[in-house]
BALOBA-1460 file (C-alpha; in Angstrom, 3 decimals):
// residues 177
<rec num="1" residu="x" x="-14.169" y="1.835" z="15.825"/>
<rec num="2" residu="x" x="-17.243" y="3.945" z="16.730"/>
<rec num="3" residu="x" x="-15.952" y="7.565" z="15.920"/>
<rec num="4" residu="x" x="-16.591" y="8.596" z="12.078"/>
<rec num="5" residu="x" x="-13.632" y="8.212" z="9.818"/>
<rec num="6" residu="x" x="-13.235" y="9.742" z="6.515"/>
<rec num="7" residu="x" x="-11.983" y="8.562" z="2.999"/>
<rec num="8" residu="x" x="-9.553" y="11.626" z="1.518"/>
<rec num="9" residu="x" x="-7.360" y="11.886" z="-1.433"/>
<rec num="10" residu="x" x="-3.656" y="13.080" z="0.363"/>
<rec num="11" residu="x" x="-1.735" y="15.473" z="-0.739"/>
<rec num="12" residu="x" x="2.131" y="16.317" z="0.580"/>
<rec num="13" residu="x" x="0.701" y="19.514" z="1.731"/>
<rec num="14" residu="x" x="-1.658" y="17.988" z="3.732"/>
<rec num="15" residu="x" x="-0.830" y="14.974" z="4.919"/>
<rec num="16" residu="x" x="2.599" y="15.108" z="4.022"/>
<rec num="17" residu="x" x="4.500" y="15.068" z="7.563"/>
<rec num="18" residu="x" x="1.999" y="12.178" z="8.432"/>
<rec num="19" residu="x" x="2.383" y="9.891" z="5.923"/>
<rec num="20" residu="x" x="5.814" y="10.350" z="6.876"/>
<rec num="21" residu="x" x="5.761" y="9.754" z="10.763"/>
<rec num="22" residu="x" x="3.771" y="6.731" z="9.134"/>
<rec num="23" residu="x" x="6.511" y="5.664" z="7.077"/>
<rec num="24" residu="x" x="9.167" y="5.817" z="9.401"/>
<rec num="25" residu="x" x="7.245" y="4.070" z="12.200"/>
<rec num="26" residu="x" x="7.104" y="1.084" z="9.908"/>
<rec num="27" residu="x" x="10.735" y="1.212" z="8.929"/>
<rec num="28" residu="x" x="12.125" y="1.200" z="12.546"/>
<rec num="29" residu="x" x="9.680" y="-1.041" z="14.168"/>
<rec num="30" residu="x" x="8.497" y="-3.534" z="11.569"/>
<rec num="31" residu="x" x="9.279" y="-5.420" z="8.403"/>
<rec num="32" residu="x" x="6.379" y="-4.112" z="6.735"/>
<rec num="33" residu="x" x="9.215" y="-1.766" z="4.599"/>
<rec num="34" residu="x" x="12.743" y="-3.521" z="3.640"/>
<rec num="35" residu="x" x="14.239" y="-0.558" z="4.502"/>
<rec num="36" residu="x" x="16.855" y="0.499" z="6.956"/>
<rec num="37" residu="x" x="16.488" y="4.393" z="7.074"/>
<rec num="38" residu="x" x="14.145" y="6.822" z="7.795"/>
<rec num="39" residu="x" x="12.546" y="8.815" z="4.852"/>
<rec num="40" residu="x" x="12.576" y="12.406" z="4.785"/>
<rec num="41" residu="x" x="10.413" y="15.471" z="4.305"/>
<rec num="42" residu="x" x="11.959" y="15.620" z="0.984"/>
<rec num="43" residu="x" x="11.529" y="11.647" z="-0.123"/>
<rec num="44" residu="x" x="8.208" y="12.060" z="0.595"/>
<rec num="45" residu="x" x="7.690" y="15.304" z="-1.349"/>
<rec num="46" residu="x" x="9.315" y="13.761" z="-4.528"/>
<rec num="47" residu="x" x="7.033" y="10.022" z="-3.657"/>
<rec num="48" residu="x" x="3.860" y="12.315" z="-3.766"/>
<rec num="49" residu="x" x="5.205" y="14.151" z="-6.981"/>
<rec num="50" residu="x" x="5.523" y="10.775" z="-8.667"/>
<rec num="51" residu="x" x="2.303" y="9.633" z="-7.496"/>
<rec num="52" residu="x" x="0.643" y="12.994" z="-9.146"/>
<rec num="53" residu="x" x="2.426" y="12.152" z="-12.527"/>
<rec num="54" residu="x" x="1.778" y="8.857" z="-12.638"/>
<rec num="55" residu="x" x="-2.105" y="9.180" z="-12.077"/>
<rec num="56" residu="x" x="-1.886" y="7.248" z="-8.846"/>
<rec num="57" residu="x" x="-4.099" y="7.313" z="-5.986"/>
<rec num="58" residu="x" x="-2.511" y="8.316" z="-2.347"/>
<rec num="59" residu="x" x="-5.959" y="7.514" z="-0.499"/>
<rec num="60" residu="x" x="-6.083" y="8.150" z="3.232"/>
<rec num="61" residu="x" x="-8.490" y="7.760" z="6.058"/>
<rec num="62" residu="x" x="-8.933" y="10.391" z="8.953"/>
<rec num="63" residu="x" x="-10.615" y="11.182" z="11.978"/>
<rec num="64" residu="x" x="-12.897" y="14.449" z="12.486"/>
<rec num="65" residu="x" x="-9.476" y="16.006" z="13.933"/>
<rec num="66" residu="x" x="-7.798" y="15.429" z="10.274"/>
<rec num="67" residu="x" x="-5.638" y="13.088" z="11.718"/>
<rec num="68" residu="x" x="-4.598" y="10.343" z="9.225"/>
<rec num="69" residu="x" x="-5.244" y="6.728" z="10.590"/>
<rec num="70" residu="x" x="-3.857" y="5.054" z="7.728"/>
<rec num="71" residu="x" x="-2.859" y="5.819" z="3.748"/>
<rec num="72" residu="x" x="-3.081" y="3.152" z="0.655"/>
<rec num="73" residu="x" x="-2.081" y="3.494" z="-2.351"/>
<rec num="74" residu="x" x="-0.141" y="1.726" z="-5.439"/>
<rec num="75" residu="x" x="1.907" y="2.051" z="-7.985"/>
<rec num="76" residu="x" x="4.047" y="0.584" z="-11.044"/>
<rec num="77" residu="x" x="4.552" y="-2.982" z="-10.536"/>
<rec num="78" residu="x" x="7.462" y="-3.106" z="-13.181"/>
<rec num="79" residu="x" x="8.824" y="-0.459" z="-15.622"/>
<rec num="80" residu="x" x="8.221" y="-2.316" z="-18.596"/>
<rec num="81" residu="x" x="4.794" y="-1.633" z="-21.457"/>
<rec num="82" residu="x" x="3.286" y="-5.222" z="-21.222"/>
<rec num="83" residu="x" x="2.858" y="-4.649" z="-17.399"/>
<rec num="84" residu="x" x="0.759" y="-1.560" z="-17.875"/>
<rec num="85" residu="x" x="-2.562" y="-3.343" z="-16.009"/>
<rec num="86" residu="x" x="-0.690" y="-4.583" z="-13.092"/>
<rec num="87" residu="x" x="-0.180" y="-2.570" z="-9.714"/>
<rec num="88" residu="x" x="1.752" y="-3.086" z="-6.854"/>
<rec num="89" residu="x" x="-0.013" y="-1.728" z="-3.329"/>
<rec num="90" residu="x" x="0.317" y="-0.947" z="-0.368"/>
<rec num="91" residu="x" x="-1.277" y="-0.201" z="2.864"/>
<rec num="92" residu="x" x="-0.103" y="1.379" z="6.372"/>
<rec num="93" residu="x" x="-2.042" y="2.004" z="9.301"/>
<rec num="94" residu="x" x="-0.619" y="4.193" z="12.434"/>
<rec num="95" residu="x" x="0.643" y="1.808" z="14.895"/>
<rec num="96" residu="x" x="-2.289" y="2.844" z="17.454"/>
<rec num="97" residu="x" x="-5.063" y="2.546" z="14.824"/>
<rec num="98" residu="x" x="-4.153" y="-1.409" z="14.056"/>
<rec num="99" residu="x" x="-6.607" y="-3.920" z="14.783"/>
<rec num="100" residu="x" x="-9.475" y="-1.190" z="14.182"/>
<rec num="101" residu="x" x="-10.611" y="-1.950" z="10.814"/>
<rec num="102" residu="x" x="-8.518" y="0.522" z="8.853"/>
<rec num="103" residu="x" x="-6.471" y="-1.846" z="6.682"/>
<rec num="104" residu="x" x="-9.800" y="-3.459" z="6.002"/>
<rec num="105" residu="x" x="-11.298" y="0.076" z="4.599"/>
<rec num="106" residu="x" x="-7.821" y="1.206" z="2.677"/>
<rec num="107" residu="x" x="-7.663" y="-1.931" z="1.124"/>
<rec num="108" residu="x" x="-11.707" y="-1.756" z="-0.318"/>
<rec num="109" residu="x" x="-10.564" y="1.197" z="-1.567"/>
<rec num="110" residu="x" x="-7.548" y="0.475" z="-3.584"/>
<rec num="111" residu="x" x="-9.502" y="-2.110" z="-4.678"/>
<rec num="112" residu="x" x="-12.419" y="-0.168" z="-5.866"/>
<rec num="113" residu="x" x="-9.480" y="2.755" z="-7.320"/>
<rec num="114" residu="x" x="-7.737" y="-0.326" z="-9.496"/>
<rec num="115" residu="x" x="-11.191" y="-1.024" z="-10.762"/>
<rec num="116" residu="x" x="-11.927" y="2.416" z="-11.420"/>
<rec num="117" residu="x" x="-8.562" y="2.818" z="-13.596"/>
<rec num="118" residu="x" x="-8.688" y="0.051" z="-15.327"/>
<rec num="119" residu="x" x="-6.371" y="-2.173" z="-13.659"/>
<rec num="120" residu="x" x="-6.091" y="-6.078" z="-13.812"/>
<rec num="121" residu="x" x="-3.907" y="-7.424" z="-11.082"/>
<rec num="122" residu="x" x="-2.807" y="-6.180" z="-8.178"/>
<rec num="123" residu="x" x="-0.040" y="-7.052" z="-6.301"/>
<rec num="124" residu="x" x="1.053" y="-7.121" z="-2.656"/>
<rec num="125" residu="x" x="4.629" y="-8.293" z="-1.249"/>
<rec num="126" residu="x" x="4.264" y="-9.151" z="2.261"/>
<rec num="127" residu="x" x="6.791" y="-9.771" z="4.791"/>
<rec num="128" residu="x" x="6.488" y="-13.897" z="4.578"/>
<rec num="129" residu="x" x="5.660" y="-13.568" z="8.502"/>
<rec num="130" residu="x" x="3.513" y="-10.802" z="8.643"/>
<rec num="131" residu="x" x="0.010" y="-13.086" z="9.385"/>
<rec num="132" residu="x" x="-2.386" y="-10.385" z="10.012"/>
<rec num="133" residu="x" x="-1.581" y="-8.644" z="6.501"/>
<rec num="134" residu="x" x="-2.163" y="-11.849" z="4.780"/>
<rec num="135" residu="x" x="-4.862" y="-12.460" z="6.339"/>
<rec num="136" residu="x" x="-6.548" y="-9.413" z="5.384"/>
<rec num="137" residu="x" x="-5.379" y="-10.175" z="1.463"/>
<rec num="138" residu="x" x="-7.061" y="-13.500" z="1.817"/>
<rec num="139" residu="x" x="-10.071" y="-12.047" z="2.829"/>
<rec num="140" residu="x" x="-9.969" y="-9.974" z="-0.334"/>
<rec num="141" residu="x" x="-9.570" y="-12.549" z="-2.730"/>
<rec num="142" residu="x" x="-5.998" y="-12.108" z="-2.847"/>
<rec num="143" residu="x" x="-4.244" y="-15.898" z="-3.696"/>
<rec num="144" residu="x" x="-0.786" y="-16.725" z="-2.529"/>
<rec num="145" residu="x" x="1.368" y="-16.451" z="-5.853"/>
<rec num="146" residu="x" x="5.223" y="-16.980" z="-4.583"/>
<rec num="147" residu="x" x="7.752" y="-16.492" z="-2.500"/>
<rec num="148" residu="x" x="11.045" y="-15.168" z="-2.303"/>
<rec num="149" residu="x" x="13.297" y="-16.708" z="0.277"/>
<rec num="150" residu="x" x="15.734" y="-14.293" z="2.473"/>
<rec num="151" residu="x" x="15.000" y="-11.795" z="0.219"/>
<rec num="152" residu="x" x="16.109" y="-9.165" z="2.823"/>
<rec num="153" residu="x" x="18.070" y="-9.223" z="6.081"/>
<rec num="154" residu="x" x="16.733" y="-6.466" z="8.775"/>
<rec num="155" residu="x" x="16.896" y="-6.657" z="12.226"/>
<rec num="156" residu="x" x="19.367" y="-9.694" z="12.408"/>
<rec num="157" residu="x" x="17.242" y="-12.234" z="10.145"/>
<rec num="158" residu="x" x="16.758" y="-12.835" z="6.519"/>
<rec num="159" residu="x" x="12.821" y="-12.192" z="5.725"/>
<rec num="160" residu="x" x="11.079" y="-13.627" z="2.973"/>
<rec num="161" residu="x" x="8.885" y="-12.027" z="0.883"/>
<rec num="162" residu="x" x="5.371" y="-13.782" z="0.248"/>
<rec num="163" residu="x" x="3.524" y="-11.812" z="-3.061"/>
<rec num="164" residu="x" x="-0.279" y="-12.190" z="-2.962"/>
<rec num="165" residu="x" x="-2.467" y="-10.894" z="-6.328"/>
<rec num="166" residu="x" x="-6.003" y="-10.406" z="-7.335"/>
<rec num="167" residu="x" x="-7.358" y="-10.331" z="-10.238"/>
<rec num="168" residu="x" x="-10.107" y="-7.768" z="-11.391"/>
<rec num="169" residu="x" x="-12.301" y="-8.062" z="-14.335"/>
<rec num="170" residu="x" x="-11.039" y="-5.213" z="-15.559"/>
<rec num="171" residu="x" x="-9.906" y="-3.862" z="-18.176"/>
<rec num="172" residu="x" x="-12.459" y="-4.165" z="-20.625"/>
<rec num="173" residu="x" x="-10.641" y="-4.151" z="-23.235"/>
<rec num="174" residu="x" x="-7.177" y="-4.347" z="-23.145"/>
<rec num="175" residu="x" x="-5.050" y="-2.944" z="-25.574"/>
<rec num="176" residu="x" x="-1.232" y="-3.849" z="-25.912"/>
<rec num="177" residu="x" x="1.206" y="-0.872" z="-27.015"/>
């Protein structure tokens, strides 16, 4: 990757409609999302709205044209108090930027965001098959913590979902309630 890409915080105004063509890439050719349908303008407004809320990082990388390469980010990991200090993430790289390095850099970053907030595990689910995104959790840190057989059918098989975690030294001190 020789040209100069940029770390930015996204916003739906900006990088709204990209995150999106992003999104729906994934959906129709890959099991990186379980999902069937394509998300709309309006999904994404309302995921972005919920990320704002929440205090949640949407953190993209782009080229000098403002094109977005790729977007991380993460989120609850379960609704539930005791589970306040664990994150689930993800990362998604436009289908011509793979194999450049981008995954590599989104990833740092979430991992550098969950340390800045605080957080104590994050938490990937990976299609089971999906080798290069494992690999890249490996190289992290990230251990192999379970998974769930034919959790989802798409495209005419059942996929299992592998979950991968790292654990930070943070929080300092944690603090139930």
């Amino acid at each position: 990757m020789n040209e100069e890409i940029t770390r930015v915080a996204c916003t739906s105004q900006a990088h709204g409609a990209q995150v999106l063509a992003i999104f729906n890439e994934a959906i129709a050719n890959s099991t990186a999302i379980y999902e069937y349908r394509p998300r709309t303008a309006r999904m994404i407004e309302d995921w972005f709205e919920e990320k704002l809320r929440d205090g949640r990082p949407v953190i993209g990388l782009v080229d000098r044209t403002e094109t977005l390469a790729g977007f991380g980010t993460f989120g609850t990991f379960r609704a539930r108090p005791a589970y306040k200090y664990t994150v689930e993430h993800s990362v998604y790289v436009r289908a011509d930027r793979r194999g450049q390095g981008i995954g590599t850099r989104l990833l740092a970053e979430l991992i550098d965001a969950a340390r800045a907030m605080e957080v104590h595990t994050m938490v990937g689910g990976i299609d089971a098959a999906n080798e290069a995104s494992i690999a890249l959790h490996r190289r992290f840190g990230f251990e192999h913590a379970g998974t769930v057989r034919e959790a989802a059918f798409k495209f005419g098989r059942w996929l299992d979902l592998a979950f991968y975690q790292l654990i930070l030294e943070t929080p300092r001190q944690p603090l139930e309630g």
